[in-house]
RODO-2510 file (C-alpha; in nm, 4 decimals, decimal comma):
residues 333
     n   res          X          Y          Z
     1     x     1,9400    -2,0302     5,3452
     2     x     2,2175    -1,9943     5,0968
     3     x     2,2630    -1,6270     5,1481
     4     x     2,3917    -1,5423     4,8058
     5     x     2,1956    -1,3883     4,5112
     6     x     2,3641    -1,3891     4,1459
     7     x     2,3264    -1,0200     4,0079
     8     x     2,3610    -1,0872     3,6172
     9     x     2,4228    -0,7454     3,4009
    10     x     2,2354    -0,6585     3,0166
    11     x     2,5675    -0,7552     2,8099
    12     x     2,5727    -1,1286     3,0019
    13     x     2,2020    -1,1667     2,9334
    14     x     2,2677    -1,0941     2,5369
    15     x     2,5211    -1,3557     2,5731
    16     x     2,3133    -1,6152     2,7642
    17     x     1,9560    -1,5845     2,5591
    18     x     1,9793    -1,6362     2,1704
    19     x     1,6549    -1,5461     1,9924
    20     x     1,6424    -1,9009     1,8628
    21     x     1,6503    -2,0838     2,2120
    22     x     1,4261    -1,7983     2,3737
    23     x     1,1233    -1,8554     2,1142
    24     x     1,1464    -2,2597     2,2096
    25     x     1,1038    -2,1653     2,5729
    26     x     0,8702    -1,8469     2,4577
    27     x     0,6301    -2,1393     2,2943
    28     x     0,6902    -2,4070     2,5727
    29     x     0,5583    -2,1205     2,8183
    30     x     0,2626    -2,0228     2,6009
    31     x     0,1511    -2,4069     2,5777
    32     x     0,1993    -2,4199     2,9889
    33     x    -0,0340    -2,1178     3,0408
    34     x    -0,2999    -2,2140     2,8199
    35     x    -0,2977    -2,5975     2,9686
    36     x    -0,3267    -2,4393     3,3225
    37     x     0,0473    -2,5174     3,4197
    38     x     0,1114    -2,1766     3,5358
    39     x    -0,0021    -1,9097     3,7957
    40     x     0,0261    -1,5449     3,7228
    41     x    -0,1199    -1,2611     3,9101
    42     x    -0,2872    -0,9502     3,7256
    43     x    -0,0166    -0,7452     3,5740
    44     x     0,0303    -0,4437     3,7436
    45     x     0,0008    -0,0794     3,5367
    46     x     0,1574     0,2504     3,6376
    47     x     0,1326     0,5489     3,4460
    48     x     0,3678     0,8752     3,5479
    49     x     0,1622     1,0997     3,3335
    50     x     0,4071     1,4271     3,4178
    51     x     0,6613     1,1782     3,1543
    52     x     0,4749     1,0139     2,9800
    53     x     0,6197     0,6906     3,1585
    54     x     0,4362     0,3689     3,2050
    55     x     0,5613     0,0684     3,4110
    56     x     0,3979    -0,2882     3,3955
    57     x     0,4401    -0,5685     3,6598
    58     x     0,4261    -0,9096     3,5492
    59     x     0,5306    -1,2238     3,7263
    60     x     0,4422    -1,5763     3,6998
    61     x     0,5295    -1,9399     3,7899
    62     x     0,5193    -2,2433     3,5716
    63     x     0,4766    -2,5642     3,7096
    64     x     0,7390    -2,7893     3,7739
    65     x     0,9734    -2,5047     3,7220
    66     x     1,2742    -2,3915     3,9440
    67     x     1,1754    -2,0246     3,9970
    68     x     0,9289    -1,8126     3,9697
    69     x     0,9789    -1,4227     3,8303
    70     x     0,8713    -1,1278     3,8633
    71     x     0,9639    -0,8482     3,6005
    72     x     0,9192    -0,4489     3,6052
    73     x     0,8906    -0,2864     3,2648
    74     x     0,9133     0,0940     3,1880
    75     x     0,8635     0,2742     2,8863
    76     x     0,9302     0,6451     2,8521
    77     x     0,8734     0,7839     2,5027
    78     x     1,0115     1,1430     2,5696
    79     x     1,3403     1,0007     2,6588
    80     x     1,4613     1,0216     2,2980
    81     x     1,4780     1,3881     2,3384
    82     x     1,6954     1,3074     2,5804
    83     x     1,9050     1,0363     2,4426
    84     x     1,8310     0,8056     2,6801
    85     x     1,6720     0,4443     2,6441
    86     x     1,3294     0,4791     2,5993
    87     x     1,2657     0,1228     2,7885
    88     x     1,4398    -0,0379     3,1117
    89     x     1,3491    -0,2965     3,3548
    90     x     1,4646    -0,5148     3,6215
    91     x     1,3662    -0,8922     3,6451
    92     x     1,4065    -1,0654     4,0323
    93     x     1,4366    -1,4300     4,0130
    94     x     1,2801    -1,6415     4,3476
    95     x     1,3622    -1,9759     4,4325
    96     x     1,0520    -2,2075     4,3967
    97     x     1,1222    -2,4611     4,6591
    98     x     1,2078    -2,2270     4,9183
    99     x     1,1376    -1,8489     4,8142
   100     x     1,4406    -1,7405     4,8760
   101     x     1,5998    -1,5191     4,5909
   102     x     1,8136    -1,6393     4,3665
   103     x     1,8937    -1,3514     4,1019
   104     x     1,8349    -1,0349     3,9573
   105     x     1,8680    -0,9496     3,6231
   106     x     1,9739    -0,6013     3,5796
   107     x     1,8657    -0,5966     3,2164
   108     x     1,7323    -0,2590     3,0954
   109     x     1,4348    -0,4395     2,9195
   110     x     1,5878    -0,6806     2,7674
   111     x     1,4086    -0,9679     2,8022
   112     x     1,1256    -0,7820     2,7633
   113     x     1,1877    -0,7015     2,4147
   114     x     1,3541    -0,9889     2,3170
   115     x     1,0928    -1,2172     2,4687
   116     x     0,8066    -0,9610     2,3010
   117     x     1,0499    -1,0618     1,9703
   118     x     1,0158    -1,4454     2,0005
   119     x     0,6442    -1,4426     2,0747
   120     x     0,6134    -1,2948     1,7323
   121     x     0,8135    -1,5595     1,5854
   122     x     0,5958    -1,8327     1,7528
   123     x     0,2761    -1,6615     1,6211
   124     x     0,4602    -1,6197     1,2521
   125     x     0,5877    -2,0551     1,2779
   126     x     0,2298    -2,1221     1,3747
   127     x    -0,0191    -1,8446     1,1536
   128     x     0,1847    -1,6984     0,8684
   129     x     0,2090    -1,9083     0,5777
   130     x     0,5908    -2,0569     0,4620
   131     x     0,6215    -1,8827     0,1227
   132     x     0,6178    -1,5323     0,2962
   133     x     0,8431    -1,3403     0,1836
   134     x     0,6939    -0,9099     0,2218
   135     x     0,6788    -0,7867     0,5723
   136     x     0,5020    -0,4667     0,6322
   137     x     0,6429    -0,3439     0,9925
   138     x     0,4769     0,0059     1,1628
   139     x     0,6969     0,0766     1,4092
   140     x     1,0559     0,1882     1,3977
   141     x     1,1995     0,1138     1,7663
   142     x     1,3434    -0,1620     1,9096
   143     x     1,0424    -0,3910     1,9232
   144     x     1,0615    -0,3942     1,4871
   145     x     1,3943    -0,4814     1,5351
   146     x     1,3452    -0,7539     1,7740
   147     x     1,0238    -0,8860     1,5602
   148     x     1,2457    -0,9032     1,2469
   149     x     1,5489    -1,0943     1,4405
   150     x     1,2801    -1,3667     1,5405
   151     x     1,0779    -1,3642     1,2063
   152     x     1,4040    -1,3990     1,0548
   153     x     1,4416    -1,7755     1,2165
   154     x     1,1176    -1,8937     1,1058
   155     x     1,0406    -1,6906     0,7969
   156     x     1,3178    -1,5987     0,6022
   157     x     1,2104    -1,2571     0,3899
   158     x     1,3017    -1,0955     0,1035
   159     x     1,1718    -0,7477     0,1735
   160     x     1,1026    -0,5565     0,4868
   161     x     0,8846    -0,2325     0,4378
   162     x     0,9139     0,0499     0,7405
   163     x     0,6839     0,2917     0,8464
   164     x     0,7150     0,5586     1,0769
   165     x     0,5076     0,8085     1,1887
   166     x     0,7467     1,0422     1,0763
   167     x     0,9827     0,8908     0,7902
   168     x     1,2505     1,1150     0,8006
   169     x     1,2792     1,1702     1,1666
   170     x     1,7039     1,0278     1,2368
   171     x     1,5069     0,6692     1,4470
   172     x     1,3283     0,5829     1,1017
   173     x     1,6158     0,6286     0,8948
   174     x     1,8483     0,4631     1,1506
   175     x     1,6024     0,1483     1,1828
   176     x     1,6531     0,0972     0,7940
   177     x     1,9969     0,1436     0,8111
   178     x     2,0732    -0,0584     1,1263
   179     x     1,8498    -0,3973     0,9932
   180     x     2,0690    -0,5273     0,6916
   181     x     2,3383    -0,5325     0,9642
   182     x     2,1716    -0,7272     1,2141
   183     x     2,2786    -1,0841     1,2728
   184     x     2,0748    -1,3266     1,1689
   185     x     1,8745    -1,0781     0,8690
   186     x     1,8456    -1,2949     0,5573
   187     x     2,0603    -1,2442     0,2832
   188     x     1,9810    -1,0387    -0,0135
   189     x     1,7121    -0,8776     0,1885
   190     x     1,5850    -0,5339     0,1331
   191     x     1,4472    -0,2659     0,3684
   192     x     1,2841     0,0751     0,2840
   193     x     1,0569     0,3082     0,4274
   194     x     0,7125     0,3173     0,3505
   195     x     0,5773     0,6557     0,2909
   196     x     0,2118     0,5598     0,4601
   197     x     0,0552     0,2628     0,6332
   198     x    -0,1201     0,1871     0,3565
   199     x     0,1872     0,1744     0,1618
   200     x     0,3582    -0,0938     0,4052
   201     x     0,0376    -0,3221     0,4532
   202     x    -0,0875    -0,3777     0,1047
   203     x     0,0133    -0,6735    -0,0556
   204     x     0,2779    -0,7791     0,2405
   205     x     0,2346    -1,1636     0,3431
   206     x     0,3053    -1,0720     0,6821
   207     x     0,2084    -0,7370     0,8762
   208     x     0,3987    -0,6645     1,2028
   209     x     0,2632    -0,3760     1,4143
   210     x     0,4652    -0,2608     1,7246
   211     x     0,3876     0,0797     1,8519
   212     x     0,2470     0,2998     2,1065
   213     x    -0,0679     0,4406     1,8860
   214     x    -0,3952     0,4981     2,0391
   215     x    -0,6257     0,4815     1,7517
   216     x    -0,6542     0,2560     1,4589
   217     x    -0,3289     0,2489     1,2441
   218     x    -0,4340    -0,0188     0,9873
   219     x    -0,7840    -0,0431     0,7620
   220     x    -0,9591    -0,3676     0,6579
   221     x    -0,9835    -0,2823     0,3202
   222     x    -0,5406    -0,2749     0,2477
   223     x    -0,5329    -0,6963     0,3753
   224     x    -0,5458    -0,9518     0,1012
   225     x    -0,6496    -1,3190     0,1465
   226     x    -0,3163    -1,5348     0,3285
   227     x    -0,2120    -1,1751     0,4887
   228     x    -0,1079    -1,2754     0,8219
   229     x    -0,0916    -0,9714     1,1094
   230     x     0,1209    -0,9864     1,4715
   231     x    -0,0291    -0,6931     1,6714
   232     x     0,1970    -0,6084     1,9522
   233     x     0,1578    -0,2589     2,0309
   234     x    -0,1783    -0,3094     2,2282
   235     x    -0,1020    -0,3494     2,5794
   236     x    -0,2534    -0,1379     2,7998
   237     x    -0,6331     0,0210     2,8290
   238     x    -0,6617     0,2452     2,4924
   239     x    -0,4245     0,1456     2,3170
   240     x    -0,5247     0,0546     1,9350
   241     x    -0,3371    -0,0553     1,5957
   242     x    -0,5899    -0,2183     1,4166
   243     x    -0,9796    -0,1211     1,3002
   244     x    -1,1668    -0,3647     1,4704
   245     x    -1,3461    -0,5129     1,1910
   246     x    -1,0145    -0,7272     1,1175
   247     x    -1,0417    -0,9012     1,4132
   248     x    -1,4415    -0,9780     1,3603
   249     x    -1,3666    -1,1090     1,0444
   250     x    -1,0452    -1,2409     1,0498
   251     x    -1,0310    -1,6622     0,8864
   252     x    -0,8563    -1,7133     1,2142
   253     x    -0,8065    -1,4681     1,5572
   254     x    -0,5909    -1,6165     1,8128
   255     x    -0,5224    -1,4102     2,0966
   256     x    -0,2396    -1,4998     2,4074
   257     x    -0,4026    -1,4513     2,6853
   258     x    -0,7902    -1,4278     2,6470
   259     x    -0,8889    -1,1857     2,9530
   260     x    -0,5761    -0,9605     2,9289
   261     x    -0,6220    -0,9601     2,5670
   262     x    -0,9975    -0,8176     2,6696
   263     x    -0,8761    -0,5676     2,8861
   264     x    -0,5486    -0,4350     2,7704
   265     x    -0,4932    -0,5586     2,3412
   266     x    -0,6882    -0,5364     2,0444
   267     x    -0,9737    -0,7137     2,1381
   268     x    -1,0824    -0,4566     2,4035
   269     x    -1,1825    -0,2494     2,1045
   270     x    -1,4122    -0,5543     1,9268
   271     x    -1,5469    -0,6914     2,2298
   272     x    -1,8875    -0,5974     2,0710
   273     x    -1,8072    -0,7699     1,7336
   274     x    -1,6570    -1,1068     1,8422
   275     x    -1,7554    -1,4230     2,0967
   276     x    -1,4254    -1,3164     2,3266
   277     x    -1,4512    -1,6249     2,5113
   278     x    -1,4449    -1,8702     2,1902
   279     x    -1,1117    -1,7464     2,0670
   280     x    -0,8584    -1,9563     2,0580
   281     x    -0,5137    -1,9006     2,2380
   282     x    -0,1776    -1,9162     2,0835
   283     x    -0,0400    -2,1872     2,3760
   284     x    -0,3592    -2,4074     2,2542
   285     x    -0,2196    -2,3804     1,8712
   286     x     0,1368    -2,4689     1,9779
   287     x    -0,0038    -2,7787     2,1816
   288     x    -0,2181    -2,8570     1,8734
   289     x    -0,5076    -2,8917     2,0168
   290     x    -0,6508    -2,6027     1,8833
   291     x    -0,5412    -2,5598     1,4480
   292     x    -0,3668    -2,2871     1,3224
   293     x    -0,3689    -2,1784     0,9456
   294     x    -0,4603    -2,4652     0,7319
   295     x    -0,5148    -2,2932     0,3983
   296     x    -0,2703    -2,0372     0,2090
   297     x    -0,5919    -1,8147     0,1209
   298     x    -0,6787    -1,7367     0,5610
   299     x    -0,6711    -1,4541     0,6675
   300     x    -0,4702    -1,4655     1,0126
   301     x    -0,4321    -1,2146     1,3156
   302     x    -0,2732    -1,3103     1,6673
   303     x    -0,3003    -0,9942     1,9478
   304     x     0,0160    -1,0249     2,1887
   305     x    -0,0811    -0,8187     2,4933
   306     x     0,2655    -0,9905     2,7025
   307     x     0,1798    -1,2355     2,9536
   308     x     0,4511    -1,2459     3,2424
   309     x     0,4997    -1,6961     3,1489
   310     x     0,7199    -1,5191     2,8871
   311     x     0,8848    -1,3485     3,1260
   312     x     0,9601    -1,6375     3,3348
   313     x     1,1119    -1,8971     3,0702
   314     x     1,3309    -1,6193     2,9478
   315     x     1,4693    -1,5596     3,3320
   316     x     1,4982    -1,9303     3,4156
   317     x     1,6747    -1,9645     3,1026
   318     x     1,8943    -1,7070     3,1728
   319     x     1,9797    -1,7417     3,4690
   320     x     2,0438    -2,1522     3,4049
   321     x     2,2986    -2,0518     3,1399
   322     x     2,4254    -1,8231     3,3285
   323     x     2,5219    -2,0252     3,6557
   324     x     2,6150    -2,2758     3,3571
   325     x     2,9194    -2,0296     3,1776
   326     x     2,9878    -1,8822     3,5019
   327     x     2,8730    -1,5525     3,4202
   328     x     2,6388    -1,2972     3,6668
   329     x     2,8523    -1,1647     3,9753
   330     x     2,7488    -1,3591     4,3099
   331     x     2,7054    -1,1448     4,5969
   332     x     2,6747    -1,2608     4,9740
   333     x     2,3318    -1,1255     5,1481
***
């Protein structure tokens, strides 16, 4: 055994994982799970209902990789009314060949979000058409920011609208105000808040929807023909963004992962209005062997529930730049 485990901190993790490299390895991973290159158990819920807390457990191994990872996620909403975080984690990095562990990543939910982030920018390269330029985002924590950072790579927009569920609470104003500053954020840009949802979906190309809502945020009748929607707030039993009837008839649904998208995303709410087992998945549009949007006029709407391959490029990559630059503290076990 080698008897040492690399502990690797948030700030060396920001330095290691650039959006750009982490939604290659995001799409590489997606492709791997869908071709049956990968094992990953059933993620793991925990609600702490006193807080309001919920944890998910998601690991995974892709084949012919050097680790396998498992990651624990928490999100506690109340926190802001404690200025605190609202999300942390912990990822703990295994040797493949011999199961011994190699690292942990001490990253507050980090990769979480940022890997959450360059799924969406896979699903916008592969669904959204190129001439996009309006992007309707509900949402105003750090999951819009991280969506916008990746869109920003493969998309670049002109206008960003915001909507809260609360526009003038301080974390709606401060999203606006943070995003033009944000590396990466297109030039000449603009960002506003929306004063309904119905304000920020109609007539966007490209409709982002990241938060914690439990009933349906967004009606059929605001989309327009080539609107493109990333639902990423759906991951866990109950939780709901869009009215189902988008998904049922939606030009093209692509989903990541078809039975967690069934239990925990949208499609647990339109399981009575769609063939669940003939949708595509987004790993069989990035191998090609399943089409993505072929026409500007589609309608197209991916549901990203999270599955823990994500979780597992990001680490590996991590932790390969990481040994790479010298960074991470090694500790003797």
């Amino acid at each position: 055994m080698s008897g040492q485990v690399r502990i690797i901190r948030e700030a060396e993790m920001r330095a290691a994982l650039d959006m750009g490299s982490c939604i290659d390895a995001v799409a590489k991973a997606f492709a791997d799970y869908s071709g049956g290159r990968a094992e990953l158990p059933a993620v793991i819920h925990l609600d702490v209902p006193d807080h309001g807390g919920e944890i998910h457990v998601k690991g995974g191994y892709i084949h012919g990789g050097e680790v396998y990872a498992v990651k624990f996620a928490s999100g506690f909403p109340g926190n802001v009314d404690l200025g605190l975080p609202t999300s942390d984690g912990v990822v703990v990095v295994f040797s493949a060949r011999t199961g011994e562990l190699a690292a942990i990543l001490l990253d507050h939910g980090f990769i979480t979000s940022q890997r959450t982030g360059a799924a969406g920018g896979v699903v916008a390269r592969c669904l959204s058409r190129e001439d996009s330029k309006v992007v309707g985002v509900l949402g105003t924590g750090l999951q819009a920011r991280h969506q916008l950072d990746a869109l920003a790579i493969v998309r670049p927009f002109a206008e960003v609208r915001i909507w809260g569920r609360d526009e003038w609470v301080p974390s709606a104003r401060q999203c606006v105000e943070e995003l033009p500053e944000r590396p990466g954020m297109p030039e000449g840009a603009t960002y506003a808040l929306s004063g309904s949802v119905e304000e920020a979906v109609r007539g966007a190309d490209i409709v982002i929807t990241c938060t914690a809502s439990r009933e349906p945020l967004v009606d059929e009748a605001w989309l327009s023909p080539g609107m493109h929607i990333t639902a990423v707030g759906s991951d866990g039993p109950g939780k709901q963004e869009l009215d189902p009837r988008i998904l049922a008839h939606a030009d093209i649904l692509v989903v990541d992962s078809r039975p967690q998208c069934a239990e925990r995303g949208e499609l647990q709410h339109a399981l009575d209005l769609v063939d669940a087992d003939s949708i595509p998945e987004l790993g069989e549009v990035v191998a090609g062997t399943v089409p993505g949007r072929t026409s500007p006029e589609q309608t197209t709407v991916c549901d990203l529930t999270g599955v823990g391959v994500q979780d597992v490029a990001a680490a590996e990559l991590v932790l390969k730049r990481a040994v790479e630059a010298g960074l991470g503290e090694a500790l003797e076990l």
